[in-house]
N, C-alpha and C positions, 0 to 999 in steps of 0.2 A: 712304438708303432712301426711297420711296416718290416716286422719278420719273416725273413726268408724271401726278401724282395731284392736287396741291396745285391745280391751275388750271384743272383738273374742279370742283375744289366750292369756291369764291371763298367763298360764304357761311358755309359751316361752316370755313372755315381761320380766316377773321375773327373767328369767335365766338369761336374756338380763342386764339386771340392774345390776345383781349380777357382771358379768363378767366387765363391762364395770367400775362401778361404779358410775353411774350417772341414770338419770329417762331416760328410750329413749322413752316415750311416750310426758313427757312434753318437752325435747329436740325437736320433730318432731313439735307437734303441738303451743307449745307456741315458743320457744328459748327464755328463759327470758334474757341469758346473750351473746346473739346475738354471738353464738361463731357455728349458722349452715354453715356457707358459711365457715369454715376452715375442712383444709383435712381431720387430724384426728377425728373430728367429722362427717363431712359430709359424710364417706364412711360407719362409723358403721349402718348411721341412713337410707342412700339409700337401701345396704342391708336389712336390717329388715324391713323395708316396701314393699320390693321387692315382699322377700319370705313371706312376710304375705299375700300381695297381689295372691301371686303362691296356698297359701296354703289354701284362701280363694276360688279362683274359684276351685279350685278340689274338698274340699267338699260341694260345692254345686252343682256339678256332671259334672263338666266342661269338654270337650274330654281330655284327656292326649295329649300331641305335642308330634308328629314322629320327632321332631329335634329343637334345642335348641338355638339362640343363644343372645350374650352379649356381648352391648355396653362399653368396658373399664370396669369397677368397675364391672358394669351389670353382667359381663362372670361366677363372682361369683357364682351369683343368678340362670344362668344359670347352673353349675356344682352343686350347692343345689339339685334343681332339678334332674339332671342326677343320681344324689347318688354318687356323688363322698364322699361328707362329710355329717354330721348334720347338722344340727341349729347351735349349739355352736361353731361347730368346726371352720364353714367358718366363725361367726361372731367375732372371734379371730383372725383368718386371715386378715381382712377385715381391723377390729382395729390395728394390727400390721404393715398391708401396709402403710394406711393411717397416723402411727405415724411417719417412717419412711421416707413417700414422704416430709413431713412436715419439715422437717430435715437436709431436701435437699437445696442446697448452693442457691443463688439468682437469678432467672432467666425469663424466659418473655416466654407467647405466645399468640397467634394472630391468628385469624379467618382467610382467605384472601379467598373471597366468587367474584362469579360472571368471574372466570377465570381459563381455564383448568388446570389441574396437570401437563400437560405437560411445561405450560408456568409459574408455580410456579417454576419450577425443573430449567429449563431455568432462569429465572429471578436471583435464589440463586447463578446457579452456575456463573454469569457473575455477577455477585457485588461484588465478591471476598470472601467474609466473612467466614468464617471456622466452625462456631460455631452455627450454624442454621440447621435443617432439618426440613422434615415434618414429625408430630407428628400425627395427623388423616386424615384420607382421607376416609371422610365422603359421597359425591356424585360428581358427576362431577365436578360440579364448586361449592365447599363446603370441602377448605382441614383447618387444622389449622398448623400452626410452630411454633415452639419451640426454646431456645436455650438458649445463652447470653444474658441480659436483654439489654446492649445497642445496639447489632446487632441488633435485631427484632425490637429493637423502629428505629431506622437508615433506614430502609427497609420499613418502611410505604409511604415513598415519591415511592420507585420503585414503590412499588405495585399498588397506584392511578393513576403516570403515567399510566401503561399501562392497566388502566380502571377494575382498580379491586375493589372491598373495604376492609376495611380492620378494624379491629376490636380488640382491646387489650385485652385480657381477665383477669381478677380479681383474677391472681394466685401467687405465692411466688417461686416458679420453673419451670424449663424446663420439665414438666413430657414428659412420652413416648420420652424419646429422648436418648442419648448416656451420657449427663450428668450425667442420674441414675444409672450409671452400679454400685455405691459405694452402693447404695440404694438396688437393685436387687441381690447384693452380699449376703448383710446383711440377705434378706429376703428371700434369697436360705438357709442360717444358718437355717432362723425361721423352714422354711418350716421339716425339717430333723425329726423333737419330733413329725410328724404326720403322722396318714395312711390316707392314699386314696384308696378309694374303685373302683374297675370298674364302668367305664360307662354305666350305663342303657340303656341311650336316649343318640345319638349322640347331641355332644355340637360344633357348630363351631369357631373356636380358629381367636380372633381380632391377633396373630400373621403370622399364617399360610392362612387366609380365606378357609380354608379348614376343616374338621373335627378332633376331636381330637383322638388319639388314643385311643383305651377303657380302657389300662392300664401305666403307665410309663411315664403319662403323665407332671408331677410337672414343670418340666423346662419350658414348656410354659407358664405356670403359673409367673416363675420368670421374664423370660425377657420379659412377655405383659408390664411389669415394662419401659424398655428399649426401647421398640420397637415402631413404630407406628400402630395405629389402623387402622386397613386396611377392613372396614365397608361399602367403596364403590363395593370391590371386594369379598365381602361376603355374602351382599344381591345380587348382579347380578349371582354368584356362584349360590345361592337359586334359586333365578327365572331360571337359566336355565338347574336346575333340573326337574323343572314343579312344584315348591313350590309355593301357588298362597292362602294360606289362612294364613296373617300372623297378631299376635295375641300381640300387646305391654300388656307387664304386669308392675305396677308400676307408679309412679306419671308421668302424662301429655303426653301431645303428640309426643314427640320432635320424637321418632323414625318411627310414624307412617308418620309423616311428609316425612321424607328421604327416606322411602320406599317407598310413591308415587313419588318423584321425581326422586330415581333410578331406577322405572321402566319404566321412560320414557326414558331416554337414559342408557340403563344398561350397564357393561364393558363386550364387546365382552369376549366369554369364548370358550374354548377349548371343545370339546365332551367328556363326562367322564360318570361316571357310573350314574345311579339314585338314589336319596334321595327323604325320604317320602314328603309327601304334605302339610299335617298340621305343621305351622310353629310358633313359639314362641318367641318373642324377651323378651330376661329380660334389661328392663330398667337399666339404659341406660348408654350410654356413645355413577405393583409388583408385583411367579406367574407363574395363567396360560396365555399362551401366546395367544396374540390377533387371533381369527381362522377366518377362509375364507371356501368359498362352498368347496364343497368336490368334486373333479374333477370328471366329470361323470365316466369314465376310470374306467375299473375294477382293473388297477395296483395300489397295495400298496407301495410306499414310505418310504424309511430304510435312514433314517438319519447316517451320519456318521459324528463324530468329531474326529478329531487330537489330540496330545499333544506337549508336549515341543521340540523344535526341528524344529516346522513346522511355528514358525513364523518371521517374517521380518517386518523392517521398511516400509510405504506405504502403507501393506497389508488391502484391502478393500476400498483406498482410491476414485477409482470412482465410488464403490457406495456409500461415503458417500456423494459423491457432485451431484448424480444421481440421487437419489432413498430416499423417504422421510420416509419410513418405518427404515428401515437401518440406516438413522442419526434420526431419532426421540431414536431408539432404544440404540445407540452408545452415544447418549447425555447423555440419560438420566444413563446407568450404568456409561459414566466415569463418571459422577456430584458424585453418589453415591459410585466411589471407591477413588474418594477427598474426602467424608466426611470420608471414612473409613482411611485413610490414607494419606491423603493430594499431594498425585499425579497428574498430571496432565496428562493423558495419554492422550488425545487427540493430545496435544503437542509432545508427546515421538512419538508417531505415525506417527502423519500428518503435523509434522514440517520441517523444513529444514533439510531433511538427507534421501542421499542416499540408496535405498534399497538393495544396495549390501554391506551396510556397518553393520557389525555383529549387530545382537540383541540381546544380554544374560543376559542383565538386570534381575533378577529374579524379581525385584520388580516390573516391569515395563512389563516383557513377560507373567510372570503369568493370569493378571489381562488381558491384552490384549487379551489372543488367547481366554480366555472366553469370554470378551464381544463379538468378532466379532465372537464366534463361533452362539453366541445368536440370535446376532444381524441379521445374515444368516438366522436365521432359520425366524426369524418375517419376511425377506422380501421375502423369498421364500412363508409363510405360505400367504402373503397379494396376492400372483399370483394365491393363490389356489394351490398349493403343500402341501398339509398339509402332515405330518409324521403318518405314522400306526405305528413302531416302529424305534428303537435308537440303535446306537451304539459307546462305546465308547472305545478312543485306550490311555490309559496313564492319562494326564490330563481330555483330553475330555470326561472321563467319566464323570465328574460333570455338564458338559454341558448337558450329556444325561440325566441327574439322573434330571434336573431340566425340560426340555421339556418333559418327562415321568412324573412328577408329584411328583417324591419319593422325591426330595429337594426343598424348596420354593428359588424363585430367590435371595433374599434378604440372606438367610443362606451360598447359595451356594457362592456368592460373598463374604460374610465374610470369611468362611475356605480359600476360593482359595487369597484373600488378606493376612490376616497371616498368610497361612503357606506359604505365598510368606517371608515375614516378617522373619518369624522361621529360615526357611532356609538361609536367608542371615547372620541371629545376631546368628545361634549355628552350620550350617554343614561344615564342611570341604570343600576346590574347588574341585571339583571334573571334570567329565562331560562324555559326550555320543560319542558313536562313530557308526554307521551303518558299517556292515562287508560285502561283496558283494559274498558270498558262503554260502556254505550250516552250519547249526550251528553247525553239525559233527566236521569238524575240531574243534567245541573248545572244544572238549573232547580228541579227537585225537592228537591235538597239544599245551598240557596245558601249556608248558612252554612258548607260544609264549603269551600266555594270562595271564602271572602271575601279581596278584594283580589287574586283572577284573572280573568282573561279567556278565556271560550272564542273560545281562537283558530281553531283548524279542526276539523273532521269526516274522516276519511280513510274510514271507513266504519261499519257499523250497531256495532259495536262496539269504535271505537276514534276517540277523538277527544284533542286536546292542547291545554291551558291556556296563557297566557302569565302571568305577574306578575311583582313584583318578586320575589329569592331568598328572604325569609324567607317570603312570601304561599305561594310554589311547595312551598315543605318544609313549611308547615303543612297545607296542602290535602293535599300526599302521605303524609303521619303516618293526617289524618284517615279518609282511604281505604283505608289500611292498617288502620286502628283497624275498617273494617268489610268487610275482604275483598275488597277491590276493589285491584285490582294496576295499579301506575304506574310510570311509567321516566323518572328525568331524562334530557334529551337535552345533547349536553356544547354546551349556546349559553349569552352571557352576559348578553344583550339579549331583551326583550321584544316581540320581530316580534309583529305581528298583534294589537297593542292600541295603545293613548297614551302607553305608556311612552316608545316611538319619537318622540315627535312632536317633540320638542326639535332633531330632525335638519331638518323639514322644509322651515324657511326656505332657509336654504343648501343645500340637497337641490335644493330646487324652482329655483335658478338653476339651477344646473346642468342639471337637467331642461328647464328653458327654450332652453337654447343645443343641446339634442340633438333632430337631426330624424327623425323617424319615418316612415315606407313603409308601405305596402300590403302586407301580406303575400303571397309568392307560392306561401303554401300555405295550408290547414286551420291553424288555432292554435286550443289548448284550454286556456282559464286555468281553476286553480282556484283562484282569487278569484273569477272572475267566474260560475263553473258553468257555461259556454256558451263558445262560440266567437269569437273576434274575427276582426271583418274591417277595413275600410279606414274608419278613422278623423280624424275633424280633430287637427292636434297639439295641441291642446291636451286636447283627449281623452286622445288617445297618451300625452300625457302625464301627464298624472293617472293614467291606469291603471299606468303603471312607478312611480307612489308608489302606488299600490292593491294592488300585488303582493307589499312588506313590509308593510302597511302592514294593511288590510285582512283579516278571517279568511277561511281558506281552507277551499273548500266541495267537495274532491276526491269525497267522495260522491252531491253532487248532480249533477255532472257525468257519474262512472260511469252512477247511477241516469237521466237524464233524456236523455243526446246515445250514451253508447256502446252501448247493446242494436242504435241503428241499423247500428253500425260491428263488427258480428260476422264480416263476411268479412276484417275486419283482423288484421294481428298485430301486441300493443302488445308495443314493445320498451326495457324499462329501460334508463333509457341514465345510471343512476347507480351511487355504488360500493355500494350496501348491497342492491339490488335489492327494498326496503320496498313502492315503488309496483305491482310485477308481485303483491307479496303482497298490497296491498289490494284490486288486482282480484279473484284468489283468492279474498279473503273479503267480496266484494259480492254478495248475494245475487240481484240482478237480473241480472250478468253473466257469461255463457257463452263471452265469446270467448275468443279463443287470446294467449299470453302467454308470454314469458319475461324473463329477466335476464342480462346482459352479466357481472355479476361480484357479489359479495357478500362482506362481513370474513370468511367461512369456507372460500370456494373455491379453487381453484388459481385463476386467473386465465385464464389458455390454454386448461385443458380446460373453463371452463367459456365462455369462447367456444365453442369447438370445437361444445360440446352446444347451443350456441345457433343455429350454425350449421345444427346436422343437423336442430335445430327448423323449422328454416325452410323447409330443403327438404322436410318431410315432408310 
């Protein structure tokens, strides 16, 4: 590969040699010592053919690409371009991944072509196997997996059963998978001894299928290591920007290929801004949520989500047996909060047990009220309910930050999985109480609240403490002792005070390696009382520890931002429907409102009534 290229650019082949120590001319064209099909070679040498190829058509007066992007290794070749680095710098990088991935413990992947992702996701999570995900998800029926080498060989019978094919690839590891994180470690070290310059030309990220941000960007860079390539939702992203002239650069066909066949069934995408039209792929190598017409209706749609507190055993259970949008949705996140963590929430959920019997599991509620918060929104959005903007109350902001755009689904499940995790292995028991008066008394009456925190305001008459558990039952005795009615909420942790803080060193890595977007709607924290817009990450960040972390001020929000948003309909989009009911009882607010579901309704017909709400 890369004939008649090498003796165009004398200079950069040189530099290439010098750094590398080897020829990468005769490497490419000859391999005398048959050593191109291993990592560490093969990455330096795709690169520099990439960019020789990139840097040949520009002087020969090529258009410049309004947007960038790159198949795995590729993404390089694309940030070359953007200006992120030089010549030298990404072919150091490149060389350093690749020695690196090469390094990496023993493992297997596999093509499984001819069978939706939906029914990949399905197949893993019902074979039991722990040690397998998907690694690329290249076009509809075109994903690859990754993992333990004897899992993935074990999985070839499933897969032909249910008429797949399936295909072993010629590697030495589980790349793009959760195995590399020792690898991706490493190569966040590398990364540290270099600058990255701003993005010129948007470059779109195989972690995020979104664009990169123009500065701050590295840690995508680490964990594209880790992650899977998400290239089916990246080209259909492009198309339905109105991207329609797309340009492979680099040896052969392989992505022009995927690009005619993802534009025949692209992945439904959510309406978002515009990206330019001339499109560039650099050779070569989950989300926005699936969207529906947009109701004729001139009413806009304010999503609402819950937090900790508002969930129960059974919650959403007839529509998971109802409604195919909703269990396709609920499948496929609990499948991916067992790989994160080996849970079985479907089970914890929709097993045998009472819904009147407490749910405080951190490990277990966590994960829960975000997938069904998720999971709500895909089957409202499949009716045609699409969301104009989001609102989130405690947990639920992460639910909102992810249907707005500003967290990818995949990130957002990771934080809300470990800091379930966190919280169990370093905070203190804590937990929550709902007070039924005005938040007055707990300044008025401090002794009755010794050793609480007022955590939030939900509105003029109803606000909820956090402390630890004997702090919370003496406060609740106290206000019993004077007629004032309180409700423990089933949490075991103390959100929204210091109780939490012991999480937040290890919190805040984590929080560090996850990049944050622009939202591409309205967002409405109730931490913050106001709206977010387009923040620096580090901002970004600190507000996704502000959202446990921080009391939540849901009345000041009703009270100050919603009187404007009267022609809206706020739509609960949790299982208890508490938030439709503190609007209700805000005395400032007149708009219109309903609830998707609550612990006393049918589930269906009270869809149905939410439905006819809508059209009224």
């Amino acid at each position: 590969m890369g004939y008649g290229l090498f003796d165009q650019f004398p200079e950069q082949v040189a530099q290439a040699n010098q750094v590398l120590g080897y020829d990468i001319a005769e490497l490419c064209l000859k391999d005398p010592l048959r050593v191109l099909n291993q990592t560490q070679y093969t990455q330096p040498a795709l690169y520099t053919v990439n960019v020789l190829t990139y840097l040949e058509r520009m002087a020969r007066g090529a258009t410049p690409p309004d947007i960038l992007a790159g198949h795995s290794l590729g993404e390089y070749s694309a940030l070359f371009a953007a200006g992120a680095f030089d010549f030298i710098t990404g072919l150091k990088l490149v060389q350093k991944r690749g020695q690196l991935m090469s390094l990496a413990s023993r493992g297997a992947m596999a093509a499984v072509l001819e069978i939706n992702l939906a029914d990949i996701e399905r197949i893993l999570a019902e074979s039991g196997f722990q040690h397998v995900e998907i690694a690329n998800i290249n076009a509809l029926q075109q994903c690859i997996i990754s993992g333990a080498y004897d899992e993935v060989v074990a999985l070839e019978t499933r897969f032909l059963d249910a008429g797949a094919r399936f295909v072993q690839l010629n590697v030495s590891a589980a790349f793009h998978s959760r195995f590399m994180s020792d690898t991706e470690n490493a190569f966040a070290d590398y990364l540290t001894a270099f600058t990255f310059h701003p993005l010129s030309i948007p470059v779109v990220s195989n972690v995020t299928a979104r664009v990169y941000p123009t500065t701050d960007y590295q840690s995508l860079l680490t964990r594209q290591i880790s992650s899977p390539v998400r290239w089916y939702e990246s080209i259909s992203w492009l198309l339905a920007q109105g991207c329609d002239d797309f340009i492979e650069v680099g040896p052969g066909d392989v992505l022009t290929k995927l690009h005619r066949r993802i534009a025949e069934t692209p992945m439904p995408m959510a309406p978002e801004r515009a990206a330019p039209s001339n499109t560039t792929h650099e050779a070569k190598t989950p989300p926005a949520p699936p969207s529906a017409p947009t109701p004729a209706a001139a009413t806009k749609y304010v999503f609402m989500y819950a937090g900790q507190g508002s969930q129960y055993y059974q919650m959403g259970r007839a529509f998971y047996h109802a409604d195919g949008h909703f269990r396709q949705t609920m499948d496929r996140l609990c499948h991916k909060v067992y790989m994160l963590s080996g849970v079985n929430l479907l089970e914890q959920l929709y097993g045998d047990r009472d819904p009147g019997t407490e749910f405080d599991d951190i490990r277990y509620t966590h994960p829960a009220l975000f997938c069904f918060g998720y999971s709500l929104t895909q089957m409202l959005i499949a009716r045609g309910v699409q969301p104009a903007a989001v609102v989130g109350h405690s947990l639920g902001e992460y639910v909102a930050a992810v249907v707005a755009g500003m967290l990818t689904l995949d990130d957002a499940l990771r934080l809300v999985v470990e800091q379930a995790h966190l919280l169990a292995q370093h905070a203190p028991p804590g937990g929550l109480a709902v007070v039924l008066a005005s938040p007055d008394i707990f300044h008025r009456s401090a002794d009755s609240f010794s050793g609480c925190t007022l955590a939030g305001v939900n509105f003029d008459n109803n606000f909820f403490i956090s402390g630890e558990q004997s702090a919370i039952a003496n406060a609740r005795q106290k206000l019993t002792d004077q007629g004032i009615l309180s409700l423990a909420l089933p949490v075991r942790y103390g959100f929204h005070s210091s109780s939490i803080e012991a999480i937040k060193p290890s919190y805040q890595k984590l929080l560090d390696k996850t990049p944050c977007f622009s939202p591409t709607m309205p967002v409405y924290s109730s931490v913050l009382g106001r709206s977010v817009g387009a923040m620096q990450q580090a901002d970004a960040q600190s507000y996704l520890w502000q959202v446990i972390r921080d009391k939540v001020d849901f009345s000041t929000l009703v009270d100050s931002v919603f009187p404007a948003m009267e022609d809206h309909f706020f739509v609960d989009a949790s299982a208890t429907g508490s938030l439709a009911n503190f609007l209700k009882y805000s005395q400032d607010f007149a708009g219109r409102h309903g609830y998707v579901l609550n612990p006393f309704s049918d589930g269906m017909k009270s869809l149905e009534t939410l439905l006819s709400q809508l059209k009224a």
